[in-house]
C-alpha positions in Angstrom: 164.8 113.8 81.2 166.1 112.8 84.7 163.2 110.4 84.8 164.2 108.3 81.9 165.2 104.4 83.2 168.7 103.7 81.8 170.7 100.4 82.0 174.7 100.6 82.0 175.5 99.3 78.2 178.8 99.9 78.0 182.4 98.3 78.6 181.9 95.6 80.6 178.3 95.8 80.9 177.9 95.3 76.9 177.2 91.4 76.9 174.5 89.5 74.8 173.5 88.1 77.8 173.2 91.0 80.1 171.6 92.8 77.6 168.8 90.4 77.5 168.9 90.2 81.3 168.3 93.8 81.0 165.6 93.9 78.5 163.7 91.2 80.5 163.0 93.5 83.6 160.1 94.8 84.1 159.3 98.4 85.6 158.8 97.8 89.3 156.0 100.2 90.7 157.1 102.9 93.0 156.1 106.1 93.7 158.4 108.6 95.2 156.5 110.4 98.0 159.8 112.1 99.3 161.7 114.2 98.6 160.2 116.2 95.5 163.5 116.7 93.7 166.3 114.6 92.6 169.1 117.5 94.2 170.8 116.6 97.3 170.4 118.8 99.9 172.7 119.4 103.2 171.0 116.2 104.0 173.4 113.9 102.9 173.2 110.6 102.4 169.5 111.8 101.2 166.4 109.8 102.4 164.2 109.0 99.9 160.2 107.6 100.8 158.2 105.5 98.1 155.4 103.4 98.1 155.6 100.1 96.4 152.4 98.4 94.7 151.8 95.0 95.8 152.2 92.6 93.1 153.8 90.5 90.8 157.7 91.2 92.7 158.3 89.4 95.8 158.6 92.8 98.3 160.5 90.6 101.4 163.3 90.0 98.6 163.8 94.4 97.9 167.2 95.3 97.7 168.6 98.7 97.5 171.7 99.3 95.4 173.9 102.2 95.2 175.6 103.5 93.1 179.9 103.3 94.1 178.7 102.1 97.4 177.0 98.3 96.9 173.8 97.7 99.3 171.9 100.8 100.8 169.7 100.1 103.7 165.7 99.8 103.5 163.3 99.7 105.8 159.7 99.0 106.1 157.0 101.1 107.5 155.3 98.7 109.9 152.3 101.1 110.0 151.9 100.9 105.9 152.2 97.8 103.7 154.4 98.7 101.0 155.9 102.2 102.6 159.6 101.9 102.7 162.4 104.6 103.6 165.6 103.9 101.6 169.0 105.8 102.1 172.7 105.4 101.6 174.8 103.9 104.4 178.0 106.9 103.5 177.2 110.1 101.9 176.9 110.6 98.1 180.0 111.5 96.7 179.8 111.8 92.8 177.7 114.4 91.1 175.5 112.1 89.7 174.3 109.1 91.8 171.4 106.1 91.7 169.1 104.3 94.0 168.4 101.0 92.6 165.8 98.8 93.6 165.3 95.5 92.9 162.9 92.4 93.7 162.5 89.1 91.9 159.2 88.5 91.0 156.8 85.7 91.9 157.1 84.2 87.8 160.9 84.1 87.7 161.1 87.3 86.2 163.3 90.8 88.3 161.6 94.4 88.7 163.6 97.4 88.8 163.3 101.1 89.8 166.5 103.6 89.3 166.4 107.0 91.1 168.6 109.3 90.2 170.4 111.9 92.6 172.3 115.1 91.7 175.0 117.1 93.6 175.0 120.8 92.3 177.9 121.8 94.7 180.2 119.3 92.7 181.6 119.0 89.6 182.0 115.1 89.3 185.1 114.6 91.2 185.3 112.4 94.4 185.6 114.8 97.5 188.3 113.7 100.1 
């Protein structure tokens, strides 16, 4: 179930036209080769390691968003087309978090990959 892609839907993310924004993306290709579960560890802001097909998206254009914090930082493995480490700049603070990545493609049309992040040592609240 924590693999299912969601889009935000509601207040002020329920437009027509973001909806159709929404509906337009296609899935971008990634596969997570680090870490092996979704829980944050003492490692905190967590690094995460995919692998990115090469494709339709235009891979110099990835961005990283996250979640309560606006850009996270990427950067390419010079060894291996299409290796990337992605982390947070600050630690995760919520007890659900996302990775979002993001690349326009080469037809006009944006790919998208959301990895989600759990905290089991908080409840939800913001930590000082």
């Amino acid at each position: 179930m924590l693999a299912l892609p969601r889009f935000p839907m509601g207040g002020p993310y329920a437009t027509l036209k973001g909806f159709r924004e929404k509906v337009a993306m296609r899935p971008l290709p990634v596969k997570v080769l680090e870490p092996d579960s979704p829980v944050v560890g003492k490692n905190n802001p967590p690094r995460m390691l995919v692998q990115i097909e090469a494709g339709r998206a235009d891979l110099k254009r990835l961005n990283c968003f996250v979640q309560g914090q606006g850009r996270g930082r990427i950067t390419a493995d010079p060894d291996v087309e299409g290796r990337y480490v992605v982390k947070a700049k600050a630690p995760l603070d919520t007890r659900r978090s996302k990775y979002t990545l993001t690349a326009p493609g080469n037809d006009g049309t944006w790919y998208w990959y959301s990895h989600l992040w759990v905290r089991l040592d908080n409840a939800g609240e913001r930590t000082p």
